[in-house]
TITORSE-70360 format. One record per residue (C-alpha): x, y, z; residue number from 0. Coordinates in pm, 1 decimal, decimal comma, m for minus. Each point is the difference from the previous one (the first is absolute). Example, Ala and Ser with C-alpha at 12.3 -4.5 7.8 and 13.67 -1.06 7.14 Angstrom:
BEGIN
ATOM      east     north        up  seq
ATOM    1230,0    m450,0     780,0    0
ATOM     137,0     344,0     m66,0    1
This chain:
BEGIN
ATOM      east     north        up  seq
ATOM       0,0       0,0       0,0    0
ATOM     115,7     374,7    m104,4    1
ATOM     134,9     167,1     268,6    2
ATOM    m278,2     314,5      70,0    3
ATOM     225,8     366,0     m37,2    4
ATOM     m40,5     293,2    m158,1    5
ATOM     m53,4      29,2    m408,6    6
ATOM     206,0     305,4    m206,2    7
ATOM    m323,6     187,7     m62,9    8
ATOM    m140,0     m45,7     364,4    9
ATOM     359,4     151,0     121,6   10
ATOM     m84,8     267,0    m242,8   11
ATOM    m370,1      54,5     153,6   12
ATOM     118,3      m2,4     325,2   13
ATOM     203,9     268,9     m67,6   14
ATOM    m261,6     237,6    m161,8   15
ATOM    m254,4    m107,1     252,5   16
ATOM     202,1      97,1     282,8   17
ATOM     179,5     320,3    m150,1   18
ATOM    m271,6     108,6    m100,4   19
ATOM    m224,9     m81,7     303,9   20
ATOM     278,6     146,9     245,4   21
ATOM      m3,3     338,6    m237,5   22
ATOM    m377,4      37,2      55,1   23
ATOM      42,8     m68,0     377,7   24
ATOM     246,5     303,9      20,9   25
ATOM    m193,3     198,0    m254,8   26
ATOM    m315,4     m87,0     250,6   27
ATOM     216,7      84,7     319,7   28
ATOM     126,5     342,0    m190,6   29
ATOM    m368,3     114,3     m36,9   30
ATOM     m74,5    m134,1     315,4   31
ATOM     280,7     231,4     162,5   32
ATOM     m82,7     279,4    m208,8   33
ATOM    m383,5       3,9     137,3   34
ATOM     164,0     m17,7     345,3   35
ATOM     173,9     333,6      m8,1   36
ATOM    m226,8     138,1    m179,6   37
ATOM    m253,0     m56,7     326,4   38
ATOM     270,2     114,8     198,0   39
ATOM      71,3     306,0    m148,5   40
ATOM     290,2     m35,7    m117,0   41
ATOM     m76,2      48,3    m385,2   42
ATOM    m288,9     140,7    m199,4   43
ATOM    m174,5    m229,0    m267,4   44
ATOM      60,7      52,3    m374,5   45
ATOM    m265,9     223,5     m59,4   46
ATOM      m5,0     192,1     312,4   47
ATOM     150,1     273,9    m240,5   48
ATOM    m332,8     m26,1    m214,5   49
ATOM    m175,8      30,6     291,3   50
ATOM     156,8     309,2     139,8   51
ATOM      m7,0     208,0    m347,3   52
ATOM    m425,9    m106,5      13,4   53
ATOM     m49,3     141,1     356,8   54
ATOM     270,4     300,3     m62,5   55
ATOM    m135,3     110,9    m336,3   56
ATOM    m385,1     113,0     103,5   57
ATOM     172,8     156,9     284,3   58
ATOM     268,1     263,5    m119,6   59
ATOM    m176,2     200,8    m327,5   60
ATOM    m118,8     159,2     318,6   61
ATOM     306,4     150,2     101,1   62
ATOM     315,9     230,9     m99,8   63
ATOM     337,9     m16,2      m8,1   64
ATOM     m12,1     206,0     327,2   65
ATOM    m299,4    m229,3     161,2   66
ATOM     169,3    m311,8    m123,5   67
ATOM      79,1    m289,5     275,3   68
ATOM     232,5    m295,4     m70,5   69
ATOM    m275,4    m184,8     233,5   70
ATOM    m259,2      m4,9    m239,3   71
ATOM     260,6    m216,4    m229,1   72
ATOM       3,9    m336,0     222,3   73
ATOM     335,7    m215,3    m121,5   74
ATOM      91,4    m140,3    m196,9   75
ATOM    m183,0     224,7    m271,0   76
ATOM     280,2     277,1     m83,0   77
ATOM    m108,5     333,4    m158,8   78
ATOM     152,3     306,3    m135,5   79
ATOM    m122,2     339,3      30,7   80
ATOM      99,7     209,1    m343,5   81
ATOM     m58,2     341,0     m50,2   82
ATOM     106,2      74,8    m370,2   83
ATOM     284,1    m185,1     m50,9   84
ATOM     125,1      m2,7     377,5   85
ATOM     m46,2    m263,5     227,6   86
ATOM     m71,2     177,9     326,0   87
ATOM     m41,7    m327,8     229,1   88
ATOM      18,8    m374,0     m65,4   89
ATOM      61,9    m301,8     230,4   90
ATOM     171,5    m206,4    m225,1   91
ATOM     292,4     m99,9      70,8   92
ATOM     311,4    m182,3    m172,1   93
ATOM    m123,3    m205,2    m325,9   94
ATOM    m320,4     131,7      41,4   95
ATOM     114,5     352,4     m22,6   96
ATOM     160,4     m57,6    m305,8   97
ATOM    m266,3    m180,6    m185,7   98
ATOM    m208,8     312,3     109,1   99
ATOM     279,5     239,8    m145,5  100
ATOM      39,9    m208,5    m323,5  101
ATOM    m401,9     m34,7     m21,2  102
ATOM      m9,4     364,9      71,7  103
ATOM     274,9      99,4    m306,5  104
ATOM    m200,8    m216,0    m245,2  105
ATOM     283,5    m277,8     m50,4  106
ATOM    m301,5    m241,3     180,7  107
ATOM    m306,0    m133,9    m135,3  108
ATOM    m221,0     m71,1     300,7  109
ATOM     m23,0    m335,1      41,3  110
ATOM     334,6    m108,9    m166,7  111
ATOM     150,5     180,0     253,6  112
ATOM     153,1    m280,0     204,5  113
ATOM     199,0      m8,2     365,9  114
ATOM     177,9    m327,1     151,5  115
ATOM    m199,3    m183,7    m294,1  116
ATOM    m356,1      88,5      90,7  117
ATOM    m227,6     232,2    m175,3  118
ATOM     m42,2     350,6     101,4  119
ATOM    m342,9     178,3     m39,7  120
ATOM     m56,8     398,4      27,7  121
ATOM    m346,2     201,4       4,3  122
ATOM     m19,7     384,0     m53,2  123
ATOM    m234,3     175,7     289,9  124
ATOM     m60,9     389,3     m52,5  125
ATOM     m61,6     227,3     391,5  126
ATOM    m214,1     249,3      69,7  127
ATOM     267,4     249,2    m102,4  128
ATOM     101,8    m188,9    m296,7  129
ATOM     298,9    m147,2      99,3  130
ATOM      11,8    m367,6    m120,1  131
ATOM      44,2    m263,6     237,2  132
ATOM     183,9    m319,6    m172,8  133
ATOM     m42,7    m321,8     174,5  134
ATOM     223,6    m317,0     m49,2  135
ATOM     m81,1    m330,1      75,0  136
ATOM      68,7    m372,7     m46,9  137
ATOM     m96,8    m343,6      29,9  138
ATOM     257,6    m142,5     247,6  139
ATOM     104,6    m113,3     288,7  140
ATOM     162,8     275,9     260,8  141
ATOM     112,2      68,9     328,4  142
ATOM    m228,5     219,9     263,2  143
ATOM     253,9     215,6     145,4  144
ATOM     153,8     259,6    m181,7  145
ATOM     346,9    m121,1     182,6  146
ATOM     m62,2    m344,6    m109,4  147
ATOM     m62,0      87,6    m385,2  148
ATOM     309,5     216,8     m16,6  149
ATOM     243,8    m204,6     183,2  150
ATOM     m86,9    m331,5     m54,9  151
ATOM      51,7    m169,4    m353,0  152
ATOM    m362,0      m8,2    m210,1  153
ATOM    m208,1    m255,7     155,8  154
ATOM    m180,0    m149,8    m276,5  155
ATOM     279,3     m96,3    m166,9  156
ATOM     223,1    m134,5     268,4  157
ATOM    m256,2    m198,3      82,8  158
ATOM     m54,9    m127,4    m363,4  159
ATOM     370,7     m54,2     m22,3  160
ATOM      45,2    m172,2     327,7  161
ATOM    m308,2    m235,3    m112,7  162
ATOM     149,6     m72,8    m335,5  163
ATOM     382,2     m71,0     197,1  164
ATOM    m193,0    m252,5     244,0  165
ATOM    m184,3    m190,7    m317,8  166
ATOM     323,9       1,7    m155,2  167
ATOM     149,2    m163,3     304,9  168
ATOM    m266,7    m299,1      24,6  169
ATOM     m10,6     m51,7    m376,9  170
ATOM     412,9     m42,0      10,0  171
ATOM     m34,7    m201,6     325,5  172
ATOM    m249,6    m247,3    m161,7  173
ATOM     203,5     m14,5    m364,9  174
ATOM     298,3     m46,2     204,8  175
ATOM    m164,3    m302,0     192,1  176
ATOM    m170,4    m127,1    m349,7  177
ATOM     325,0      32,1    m182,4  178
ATOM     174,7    m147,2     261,8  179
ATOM    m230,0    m304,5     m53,5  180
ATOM      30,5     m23,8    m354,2  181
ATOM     380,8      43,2      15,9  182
ATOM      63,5    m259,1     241,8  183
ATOM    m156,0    m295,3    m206,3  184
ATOM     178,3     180,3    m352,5  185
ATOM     289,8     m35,2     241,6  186
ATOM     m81,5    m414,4      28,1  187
ATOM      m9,4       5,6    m319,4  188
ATOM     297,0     148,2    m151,3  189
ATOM     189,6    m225,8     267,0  190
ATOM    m175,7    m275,3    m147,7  191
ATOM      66,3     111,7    m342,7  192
ATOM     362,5      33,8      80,6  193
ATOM      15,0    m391,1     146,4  194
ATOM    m128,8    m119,0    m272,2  195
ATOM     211,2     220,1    m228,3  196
ATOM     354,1    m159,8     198,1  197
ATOM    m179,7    m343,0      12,3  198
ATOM     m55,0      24,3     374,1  199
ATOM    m256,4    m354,6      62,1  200
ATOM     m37,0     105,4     393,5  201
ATOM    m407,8      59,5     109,4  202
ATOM    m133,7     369,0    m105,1  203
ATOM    m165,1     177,3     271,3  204
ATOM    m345,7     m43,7    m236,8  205
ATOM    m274,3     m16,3     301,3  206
ATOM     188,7     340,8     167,9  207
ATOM    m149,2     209,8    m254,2  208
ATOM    m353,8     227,5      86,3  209
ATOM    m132,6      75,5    m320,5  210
ATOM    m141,4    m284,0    m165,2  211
ATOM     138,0      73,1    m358,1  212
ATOM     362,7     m13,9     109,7  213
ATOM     m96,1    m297,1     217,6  214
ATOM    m104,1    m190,2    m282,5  215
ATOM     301,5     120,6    m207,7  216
ATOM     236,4    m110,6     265,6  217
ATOM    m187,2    m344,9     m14,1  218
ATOM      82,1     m56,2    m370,5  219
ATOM     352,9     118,3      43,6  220
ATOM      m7,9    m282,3     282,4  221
ATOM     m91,4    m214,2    m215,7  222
ATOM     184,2     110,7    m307,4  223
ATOM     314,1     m52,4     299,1  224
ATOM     m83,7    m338,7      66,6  225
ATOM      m8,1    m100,2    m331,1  226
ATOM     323,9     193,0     m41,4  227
ATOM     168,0    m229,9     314,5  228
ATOM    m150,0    m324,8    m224,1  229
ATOM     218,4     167,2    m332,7  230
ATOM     326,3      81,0     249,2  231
ATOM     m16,4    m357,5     103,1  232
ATOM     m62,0    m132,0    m359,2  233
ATOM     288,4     171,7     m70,7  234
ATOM     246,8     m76,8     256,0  235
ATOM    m119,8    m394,3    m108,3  236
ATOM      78,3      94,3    m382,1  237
ATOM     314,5     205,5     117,0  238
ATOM     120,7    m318,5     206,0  239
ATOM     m38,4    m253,3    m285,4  240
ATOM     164,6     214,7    m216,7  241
ATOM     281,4     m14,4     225,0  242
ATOM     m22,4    m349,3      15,9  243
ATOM       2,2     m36,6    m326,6  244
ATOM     307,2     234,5    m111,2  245
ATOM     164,1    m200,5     311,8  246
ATOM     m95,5    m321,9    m158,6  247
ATOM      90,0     118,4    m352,6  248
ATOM     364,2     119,6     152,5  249
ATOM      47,4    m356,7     114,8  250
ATOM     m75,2    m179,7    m324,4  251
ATOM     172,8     258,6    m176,4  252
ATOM     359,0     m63,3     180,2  253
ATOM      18,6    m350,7     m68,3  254
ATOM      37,3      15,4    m394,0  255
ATOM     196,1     323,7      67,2  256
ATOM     224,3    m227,5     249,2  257
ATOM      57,8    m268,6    m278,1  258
ATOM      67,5     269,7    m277,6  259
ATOM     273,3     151,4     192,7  260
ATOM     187,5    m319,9     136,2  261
ATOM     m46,1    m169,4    m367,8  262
ATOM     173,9     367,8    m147,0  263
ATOM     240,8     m27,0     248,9  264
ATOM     125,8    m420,2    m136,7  265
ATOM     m35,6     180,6    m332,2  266
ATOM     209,7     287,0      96,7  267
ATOM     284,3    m306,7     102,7  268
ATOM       3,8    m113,4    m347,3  269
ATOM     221,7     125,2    m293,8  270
ATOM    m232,6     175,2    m213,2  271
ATOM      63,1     279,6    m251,2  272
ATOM     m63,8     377,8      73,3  273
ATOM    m323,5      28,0    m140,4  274
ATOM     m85,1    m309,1     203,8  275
ATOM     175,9     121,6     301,0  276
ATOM    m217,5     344,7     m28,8  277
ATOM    m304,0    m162,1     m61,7  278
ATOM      64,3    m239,0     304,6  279
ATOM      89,0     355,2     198,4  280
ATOM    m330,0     176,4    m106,7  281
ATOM    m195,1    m290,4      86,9  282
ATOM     176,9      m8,8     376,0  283
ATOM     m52,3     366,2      30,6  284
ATOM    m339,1     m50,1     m90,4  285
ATOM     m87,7    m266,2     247,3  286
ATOM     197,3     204,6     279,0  287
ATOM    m213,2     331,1     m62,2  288
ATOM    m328,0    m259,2      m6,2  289
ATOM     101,9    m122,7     339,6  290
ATOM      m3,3     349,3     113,2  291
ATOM    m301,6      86,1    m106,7  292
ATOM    m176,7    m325,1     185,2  293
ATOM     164,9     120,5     303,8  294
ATOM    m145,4     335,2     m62,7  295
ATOM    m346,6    m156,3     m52,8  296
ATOM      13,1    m211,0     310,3  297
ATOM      93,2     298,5     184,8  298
ATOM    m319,6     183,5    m157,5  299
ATOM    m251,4    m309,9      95,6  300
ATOM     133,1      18,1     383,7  301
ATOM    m254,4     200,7     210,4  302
ATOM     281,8     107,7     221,5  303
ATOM     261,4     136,4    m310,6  304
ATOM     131,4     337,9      66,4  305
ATOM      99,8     173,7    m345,4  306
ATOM     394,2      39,4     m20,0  307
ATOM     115,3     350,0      97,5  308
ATOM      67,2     291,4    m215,7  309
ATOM     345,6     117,2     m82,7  310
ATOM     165,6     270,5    m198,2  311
ATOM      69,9    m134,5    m335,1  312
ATOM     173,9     172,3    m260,8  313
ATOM    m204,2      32,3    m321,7  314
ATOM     281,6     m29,3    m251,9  315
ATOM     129,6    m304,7     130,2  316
ATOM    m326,3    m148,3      55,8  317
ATOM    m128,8      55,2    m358,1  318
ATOM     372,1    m141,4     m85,0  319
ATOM    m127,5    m305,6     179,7  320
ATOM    m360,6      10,1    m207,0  321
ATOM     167,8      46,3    m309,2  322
ATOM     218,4    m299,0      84,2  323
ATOM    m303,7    m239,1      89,0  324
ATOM    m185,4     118,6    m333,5  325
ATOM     308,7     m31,7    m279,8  326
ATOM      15,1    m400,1     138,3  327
ATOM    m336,7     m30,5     m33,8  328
ATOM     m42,0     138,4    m329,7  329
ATOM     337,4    m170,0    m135,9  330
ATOM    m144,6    m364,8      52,8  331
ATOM    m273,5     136,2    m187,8  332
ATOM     214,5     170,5    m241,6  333
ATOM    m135,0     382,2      35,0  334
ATOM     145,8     308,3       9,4  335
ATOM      m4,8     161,7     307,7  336
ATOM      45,5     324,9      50,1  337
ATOM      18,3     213,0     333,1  338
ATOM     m59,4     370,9      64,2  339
ATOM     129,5      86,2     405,8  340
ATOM    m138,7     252,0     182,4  341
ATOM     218,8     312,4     224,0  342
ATOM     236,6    m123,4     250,9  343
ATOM    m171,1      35,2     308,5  344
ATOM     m93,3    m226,3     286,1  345
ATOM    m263,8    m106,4     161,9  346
ATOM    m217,4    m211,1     311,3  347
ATOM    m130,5    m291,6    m127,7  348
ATOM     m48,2    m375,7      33,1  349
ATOM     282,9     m87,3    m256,8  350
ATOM     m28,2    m366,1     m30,1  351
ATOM    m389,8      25,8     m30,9  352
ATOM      21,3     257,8    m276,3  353
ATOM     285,1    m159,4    m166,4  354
ATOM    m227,7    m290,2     m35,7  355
ATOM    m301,1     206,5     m60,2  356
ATOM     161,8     134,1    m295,2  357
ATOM     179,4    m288,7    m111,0  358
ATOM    m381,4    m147,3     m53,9  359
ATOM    m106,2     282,6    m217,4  360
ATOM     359,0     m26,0    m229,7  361
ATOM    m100,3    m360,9     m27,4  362
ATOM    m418,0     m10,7     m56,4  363
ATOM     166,6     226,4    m245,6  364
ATOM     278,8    m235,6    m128,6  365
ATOM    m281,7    m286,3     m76,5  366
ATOM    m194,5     263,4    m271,1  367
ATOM     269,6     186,8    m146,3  368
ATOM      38,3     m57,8    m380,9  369
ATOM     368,9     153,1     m43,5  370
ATOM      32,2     257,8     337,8  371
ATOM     m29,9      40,9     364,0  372
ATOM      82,8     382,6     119,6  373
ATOM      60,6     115,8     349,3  374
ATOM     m41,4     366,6      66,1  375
ATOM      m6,0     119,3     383,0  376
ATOM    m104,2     417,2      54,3  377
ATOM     m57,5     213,0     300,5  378
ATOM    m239,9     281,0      24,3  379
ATOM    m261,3     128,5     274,6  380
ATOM     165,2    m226,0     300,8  381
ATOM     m62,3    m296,1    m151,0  382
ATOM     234,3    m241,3    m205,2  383
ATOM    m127,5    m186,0    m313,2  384
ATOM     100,5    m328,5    m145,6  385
ATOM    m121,7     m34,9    m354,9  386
ATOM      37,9    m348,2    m200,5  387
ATOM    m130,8     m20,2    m340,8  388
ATOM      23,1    m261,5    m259,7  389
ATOM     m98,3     m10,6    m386,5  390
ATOM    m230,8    m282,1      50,0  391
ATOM    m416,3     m52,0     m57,8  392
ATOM     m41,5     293,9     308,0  393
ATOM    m244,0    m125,6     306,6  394
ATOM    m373,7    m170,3     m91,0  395
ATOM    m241,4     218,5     108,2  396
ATOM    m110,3    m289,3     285,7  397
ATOM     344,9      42,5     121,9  398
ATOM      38,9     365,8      21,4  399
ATOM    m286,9     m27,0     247,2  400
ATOM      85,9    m324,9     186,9  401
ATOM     384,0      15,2     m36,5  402
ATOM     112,6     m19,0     328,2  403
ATOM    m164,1    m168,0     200,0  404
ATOM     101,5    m347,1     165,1  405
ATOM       8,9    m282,0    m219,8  406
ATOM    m138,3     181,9    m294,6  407
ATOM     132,5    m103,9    m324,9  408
ATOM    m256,3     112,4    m253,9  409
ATOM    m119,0    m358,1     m44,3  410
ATOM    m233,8    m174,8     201,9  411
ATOM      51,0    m324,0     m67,6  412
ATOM     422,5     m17,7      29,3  413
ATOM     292,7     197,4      75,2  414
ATOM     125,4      80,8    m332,4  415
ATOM     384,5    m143,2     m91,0  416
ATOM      38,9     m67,5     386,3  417
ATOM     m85,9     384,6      80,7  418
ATOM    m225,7     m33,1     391,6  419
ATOM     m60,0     422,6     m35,6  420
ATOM     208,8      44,5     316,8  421
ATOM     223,6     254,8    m162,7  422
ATOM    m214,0     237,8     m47,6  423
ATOM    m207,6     m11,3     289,4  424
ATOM     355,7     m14,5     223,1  425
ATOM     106,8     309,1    m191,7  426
ATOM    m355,3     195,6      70,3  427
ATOM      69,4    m104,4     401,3  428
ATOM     380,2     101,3       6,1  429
ATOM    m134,6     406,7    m174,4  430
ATOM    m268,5      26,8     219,0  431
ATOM     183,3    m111,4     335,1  432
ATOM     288,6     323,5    m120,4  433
ATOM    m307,2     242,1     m47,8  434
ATOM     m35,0     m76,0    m385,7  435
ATOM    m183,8    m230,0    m256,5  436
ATOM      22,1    m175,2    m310,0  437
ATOM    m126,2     145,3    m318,5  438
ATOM     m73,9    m195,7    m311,9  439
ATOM     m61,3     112,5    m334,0  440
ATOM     107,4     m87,8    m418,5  441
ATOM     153,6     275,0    m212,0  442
ATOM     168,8    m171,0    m280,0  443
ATOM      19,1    m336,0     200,3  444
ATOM     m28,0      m0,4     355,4  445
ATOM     102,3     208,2     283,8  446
ATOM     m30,6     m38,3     344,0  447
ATOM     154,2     281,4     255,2  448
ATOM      30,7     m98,1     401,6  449
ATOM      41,3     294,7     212,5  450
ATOM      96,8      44,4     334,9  451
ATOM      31,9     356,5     221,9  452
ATOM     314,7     114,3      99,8  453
């Protein structure tokens, strides 16, 4: 049964829901405070101003200038008496006054006349004596006292401001908490992500998870990670027999190597002519640099093998060494070899691998050359390249794919002349244990360059 949690969408409810529920709370608890001093006296409602300017206007076109009282005025209606174009008394103050003066100099229109935001209203009153009598008035909130309106900041909108700061505080307190939420169980599953990524098969945390999408995302990457621990042990099985089987191919391979070299060796006793006598040579070299390579190869299919260490090697003298390996392959096949060396510098590498690794290429290439083998070695961008290339039918198209792996011969039926497709696939290992690879391509035969970073 589904564990019960939270879905994305009801995380994303929640969050409206309560936001916006705690916003109309405060925006409740604002009016509510508001009411509250205005019962106490402390402010005047919005339109007390209105309210003053109807009780003050049937009042003062009794009056003069000289019979005029402030008291028949109640705040927070403000007036202005103007005689001409002189204002003899007014009790506006501050931004009032000046929205009087600019409404007074024409640079107003009435009720686009605006101070702190809010809408300021004027009405034209002519005394007894024809002085006129201009009244000012808004809609908004204000404080009773004169003291209070001229010291203390404008009420309405501090309060409006302090109501929108405290919504603003719950609705980043409740996206904080929501996001916090949603970014924990992303968190799970990037972490799982990343297991699966470095082929991690230990238990994701998939029932840890609150909302129910990521939950269920965690459970198929649980799954997906089991199955993954079934493939990592299918593999270390495959990767074992493998081993076994190089191991067991070693062991059948020294035998015959064992008999070649102690029947060249009788051979070598005998009085034979020089062609003989280098034949009988090239067949013991052969059989020695065979037995070195099933050494090598039982070394690979041990578990435990460490890889030899890395020395400095000169490159001159080790393409002298190359060069040596491929003009004695290519003269018992009588070809023309021809070698290009590379700067004298030196090197860290794993000679005796790469010798070998080399030596493979110079003879895959020996067994397809029609008249030349050519060895050309160059250094550019930190990395040193061995190029072979012979004049021979180039790579099948199977084989520039597939060339390289273990055992792969480009038949699969046989191992073609004796060929098991170890040389290739030793020569890919050896450039990618020095930071390289092993590149295969035809251009006018084929061509294949091994790399490897200085």
């Amino acid at each position: 049964m589904e564990k019960r949690g939270l879905t994305l969408k009801g995380v994303l409810v929640r969050y409206l829901i309560f936001s916006g529920g705690t916003c109309a709370v405060l925006a409740l608890l604002w009016l509510f405070g508001l009411a509250l001093l205005i019962n106490m006296g402390v402010l005047f409602p919005a339109n007390a101003g209105a309210q003053s300017f109807s009780q003050a206007v049937s009042r003062v076109t009794e009056y003069t200038a000289d019979t005029f009282s402030p008291d028949l005025v109640p705040p927070p209606c403000r007036y202005a008496l103007i005689q001409g174009n002189d204002v003899l008394f007014t009790n506006a103050q501050g931004g009032y006054l000046r929205a009087l003066q600019e409404y007074l100099a024409g640079e107003s229109e009435g009720l686009t006349n605006r101070v702190r935001w809010y809408t300021q209203y004027y009405n034209a009153v002519r005394l007894a004596d024809g002085t006129v009598c201009l009244f000012q008035y808004d809609y908004a909130v204000h404080w009773c006292t004169p003291e209070l309106q001229n010291t203390l900041p404008d009420f309405q909108t501090m309060h409006l401001l302090s109501l929108a700061a405290v919504c603003l505080g719950a609705v980043a307190l409740y996206t904080r908490r929501s996001a916090r939420i949603v970014a924990r169980d992303a968190a799970l599953l990037t972490d799982a992500g990343a297991k699966l990524a470095a082929g991690d098969a230990s238990e994701l945390p998939a029932n840890t998870a609150k909302v129910r999408e990521f939950r269920r995302a965690l459970d198929t990457m649980d799954r997906m990670q089991g199955q993954l621990a079934e493939s990592l042990r299918a593999q270390w099985v495959l990767e074992q027999r493998r081993r076994e089987d190089m191991a067991c191919l070693a062991h059948d391979l020294k035998t015959p190597l064992t008999v070649i070299t102690g029947n060249g060796e009788l051979l070598a006793e005998d009085t034979l002519t020089a062609d003989q006598r280098r034949s009988v040579e090239a067949v013991l070299r052969s059989a020695q640099s065979a037995l070195e390579y099933v050494d090598r190869m039982q070394a690979l299919a041990r578990a435990d093998g460490e890889p030899s260490p890395r020395t400095p090697v000169c490159l001159t003298a080790f393409t002298n060494r190359c060069a040596q390996t491929g003009r004695g392959l290519c003269a018992a096949r009588k070809l023309r070899f021809v070698c290009r060396p590379g700067p004298d510098t030196v090197f860290e590498a794993r000679e005796e691998d790469l010798c070998r690794a080399v030596a493979n290429l110079l003879d895959n290439a020996a067994r397809f050359a029609q008249t030349c083998v050519k060895l050309r070695v160059e250094m550019g961008e930190g990395q040193i390249r061995f190029c072979v290339e012979d004049d021979g039918p180039g790579f099948s198209p199977a084989a520039l794919q597939r060339a390289g792996r273990s055992l792969y011969t480009g038949d699969a039926s046989r191992p073609q002349g004796g060929h098991t497709g170890m040389g290739l696939w030793f020569a890919r290992a050896v450039a990618l244990e020095h930071g390289g690879g092993l590149e295969l391509f035809n251009a006018d035969g084929a061509c294949a360059v091994l790399t490897v970073r200085l």
